[in-house]
ZAMARGU-4260 file (C-alpha; in steps of 0.2 Angstrom, whole numbers, plus 5000, padded with zeros to 4 digits):
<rodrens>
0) 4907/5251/5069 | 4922/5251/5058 | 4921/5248/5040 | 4927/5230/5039 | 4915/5225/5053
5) 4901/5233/5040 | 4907/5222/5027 | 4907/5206/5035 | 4887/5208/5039 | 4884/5212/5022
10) 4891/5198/5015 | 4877/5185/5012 | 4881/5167/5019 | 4889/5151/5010 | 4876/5141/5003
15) 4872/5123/5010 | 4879/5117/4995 | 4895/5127/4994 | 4901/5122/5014 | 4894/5102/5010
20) 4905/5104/4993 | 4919/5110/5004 | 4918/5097/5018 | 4917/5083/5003 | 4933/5090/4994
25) 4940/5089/5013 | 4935/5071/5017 | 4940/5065/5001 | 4956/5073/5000 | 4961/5062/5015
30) 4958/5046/5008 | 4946/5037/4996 | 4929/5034/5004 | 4912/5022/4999 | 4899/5033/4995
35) 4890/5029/5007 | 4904/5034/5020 | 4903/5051/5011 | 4885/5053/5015 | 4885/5048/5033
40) 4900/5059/5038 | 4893/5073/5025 | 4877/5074/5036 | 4886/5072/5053 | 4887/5086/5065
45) 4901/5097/5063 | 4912/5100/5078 | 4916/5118/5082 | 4923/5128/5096 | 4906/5129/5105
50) 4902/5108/5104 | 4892/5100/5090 | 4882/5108/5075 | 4871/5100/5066 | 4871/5099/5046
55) 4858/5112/5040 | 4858/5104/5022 | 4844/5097/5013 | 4846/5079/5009 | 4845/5085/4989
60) 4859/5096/4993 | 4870/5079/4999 | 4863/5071/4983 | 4869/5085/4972 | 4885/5085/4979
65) 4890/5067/4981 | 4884/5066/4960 | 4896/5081/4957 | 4910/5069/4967 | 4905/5056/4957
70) 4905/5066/4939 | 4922/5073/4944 | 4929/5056/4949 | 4934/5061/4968 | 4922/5047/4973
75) 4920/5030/4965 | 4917/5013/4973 | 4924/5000/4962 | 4943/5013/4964 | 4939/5011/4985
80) 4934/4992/4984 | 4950/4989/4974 | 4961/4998/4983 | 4954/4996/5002 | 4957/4977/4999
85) 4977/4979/4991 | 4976/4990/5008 | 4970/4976/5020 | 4975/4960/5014 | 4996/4971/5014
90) 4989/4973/5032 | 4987/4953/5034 | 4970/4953/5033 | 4961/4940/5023 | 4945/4938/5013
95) 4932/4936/5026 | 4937/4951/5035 | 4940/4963/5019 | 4921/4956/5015 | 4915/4960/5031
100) 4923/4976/5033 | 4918/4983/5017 | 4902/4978/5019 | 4900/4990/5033 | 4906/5003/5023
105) 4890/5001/5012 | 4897/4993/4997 | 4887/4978/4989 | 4890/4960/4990 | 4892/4959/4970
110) 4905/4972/4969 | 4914/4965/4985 | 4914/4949/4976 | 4920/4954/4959 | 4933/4964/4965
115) 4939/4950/4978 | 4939/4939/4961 | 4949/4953/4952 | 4964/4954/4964 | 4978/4944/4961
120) 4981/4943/4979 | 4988/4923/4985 | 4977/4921/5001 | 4984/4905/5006 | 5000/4912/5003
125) 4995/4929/5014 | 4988/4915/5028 | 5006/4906/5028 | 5014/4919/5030 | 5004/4928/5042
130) 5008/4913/5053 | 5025/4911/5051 | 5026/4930/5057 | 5016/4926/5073 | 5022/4907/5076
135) 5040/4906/5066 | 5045/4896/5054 | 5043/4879/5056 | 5024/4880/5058 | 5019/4872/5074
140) 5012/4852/5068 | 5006/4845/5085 | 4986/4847/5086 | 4985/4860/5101 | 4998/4872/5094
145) 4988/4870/5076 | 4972/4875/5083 | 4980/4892/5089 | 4988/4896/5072 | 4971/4892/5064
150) 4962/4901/5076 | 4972/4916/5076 | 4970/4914/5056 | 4952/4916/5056 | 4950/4928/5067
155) 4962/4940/5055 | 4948/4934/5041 | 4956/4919/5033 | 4946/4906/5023 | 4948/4887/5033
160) 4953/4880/5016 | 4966/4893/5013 | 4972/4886/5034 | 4973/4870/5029 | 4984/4873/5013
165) 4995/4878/5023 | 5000/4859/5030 | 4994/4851/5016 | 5011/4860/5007 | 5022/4853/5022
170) 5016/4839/5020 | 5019/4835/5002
</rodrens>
């Protein structure tokens, strides 16, 4: 056995705390994530060369390191909320969708809600223009052609009050 070989076996493992650390820094250098995204994807298996291994990590060990995140601003909810809704709602998304979506992603209602309040983001203004883009400009005014623009404006997570703005402004 050569010498290098030698030292490879005498070298004593990473931690749990070390590799999840490392897979953190990894995740979170891609893009921001809710800490509850963190977690989940911390405590997944990890894919290798031979399939699927599973996390060998305690669950104090995920707590440790998702704090250290916290303490070393890498992770923060209110910074993801605020920016994953700029994100979106550049995207053409509106607010019921953002709500919806970030609710899955583990934040709370009352941080959704403050940060939807905070943005300075024109949603009826988003909605018009979301529709001129799919349905050109003039906007459609006979009923049917309406009920496409409006459905195609919820289903992108539009409020029905922001829709009807839209031709109450042509109308005036």
């Amino acid at each position: 056995m050569s010498e290098n070989q030698s030292r490879r076996t005498d070298l004593p493992s990473r931690t749990a705390y070390s590799r999840l650390l490392d897979r953190a820094i990894r995740i979170l250098a891609m893009r921001d994530h809710s800490e509850s995204e963190l977690r989940r994807k911390l405590t997944q298996p990890v894919m290798t060369k031979s399939g699927p291994e599973p996390i060998d990590a305690p669950p104090e060990e995920v707590d440790k390191v998702v704090a250290w995140c916290q303490e070393s601003h890498y992770l923060d909810d209110a910074r993801f909320t605020r920016q994953f809704i700029a994100s979106r709602g550049r995207k053409g998304y509106g607010p019921a969708r953002i709500r919806q979506e970030l609710n899955q992603k583990g934040i709370g209602r009352s941080e959704i809600d403050s940060a939807l309040y905070a943005c300075e983001t024109d949603w009826a203004q988003n909605a018009r223009e979301q529709a001129q883009r799919k349905f050109g400009e003039p906007l459609p005014v006979t009923f049917a052609e309406k009920v496409k623009v409006q459905r195609f404006l919820l289903n992108r997570g539009y409020l029905m009050e922001d829709i009807q703005n839209i031709w109450r402004n042509i109308d005036e």
